[in-house]
C-alpha positions in Angstrom: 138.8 71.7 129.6 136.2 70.2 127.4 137.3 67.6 125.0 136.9 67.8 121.1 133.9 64.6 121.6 132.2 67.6 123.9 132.0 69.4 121.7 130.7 67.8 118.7 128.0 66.3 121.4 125.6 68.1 119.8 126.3 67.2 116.0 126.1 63.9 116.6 123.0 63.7 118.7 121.1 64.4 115.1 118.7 62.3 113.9 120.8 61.8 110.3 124.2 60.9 112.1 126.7 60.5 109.9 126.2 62.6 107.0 129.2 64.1 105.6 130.1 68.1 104.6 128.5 66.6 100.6 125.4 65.1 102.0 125.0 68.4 103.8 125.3 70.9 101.3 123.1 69.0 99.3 120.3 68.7 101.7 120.5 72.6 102.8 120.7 73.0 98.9 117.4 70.9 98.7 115.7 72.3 101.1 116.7 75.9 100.2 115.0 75.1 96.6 112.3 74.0 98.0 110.9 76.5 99.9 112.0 79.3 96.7 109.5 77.3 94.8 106.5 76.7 97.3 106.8 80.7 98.1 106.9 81.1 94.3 104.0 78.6 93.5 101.6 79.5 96.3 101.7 83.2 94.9 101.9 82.5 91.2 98.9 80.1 91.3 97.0 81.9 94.5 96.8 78.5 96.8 93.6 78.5 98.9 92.5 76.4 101.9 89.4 76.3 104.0 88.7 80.4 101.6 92.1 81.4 103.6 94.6 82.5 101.0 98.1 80.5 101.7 100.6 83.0 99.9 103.8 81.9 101.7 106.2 84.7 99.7 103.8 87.4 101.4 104.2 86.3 104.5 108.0 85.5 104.1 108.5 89.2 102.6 106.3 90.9 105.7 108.2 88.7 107.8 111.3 89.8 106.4 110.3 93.5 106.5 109.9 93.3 110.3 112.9 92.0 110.7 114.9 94.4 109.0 113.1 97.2 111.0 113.8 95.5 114.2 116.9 94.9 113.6 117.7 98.5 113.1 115.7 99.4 116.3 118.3 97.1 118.2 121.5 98.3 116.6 120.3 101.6 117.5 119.7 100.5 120.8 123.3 98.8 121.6 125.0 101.9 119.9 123.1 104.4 122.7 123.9 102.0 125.2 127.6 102.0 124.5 127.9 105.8 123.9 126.3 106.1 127.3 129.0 103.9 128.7 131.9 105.7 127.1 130.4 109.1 128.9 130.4 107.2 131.9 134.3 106.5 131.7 
């Protein structure tokens, strides 16, 4: 049986150990911010570095896009795959 310490091993093996459920919601909250407004910025203003264009909410949306299309393929997949199992019963 593991204890409730094993459990909570990894959680506080963090580098910011004892942040409360506040100091937490506030940093995803941050961070969350954050990123909307360096996607937003990069392709309002049209970032550029070394003549490569760094539009991060194109990337984000293609990357997104992809995801949602795999996604799909897999769902399809695992619903085959249990059909084929509830013929085999």
């Amino acid at each position: 049986m593991h204890s409730l310490e094993d459990r909570r091993f990894f959680k506080q093996r963090l580098f910011i150990l004892n942040m409360d459920k506040w100091a937490e919601l506030l940093t995803g909250l941050v961070l969350i911010v954050g990123v909307i407004l360096i996607a937003w910025a990069s392709s309002a203003y049209s970032w550029t570095l070394f003549g490569k264009d760094l539009n991060f909410l194109h990337a984000a949306w293609l990357f997104l896009k992809g995801g949602i299309f795999w996604f799909a393929f897999f769902i399809g997949l695992l619903f085959i795959v249990l059909g084929i199992n509830d013929l085999r019963e």
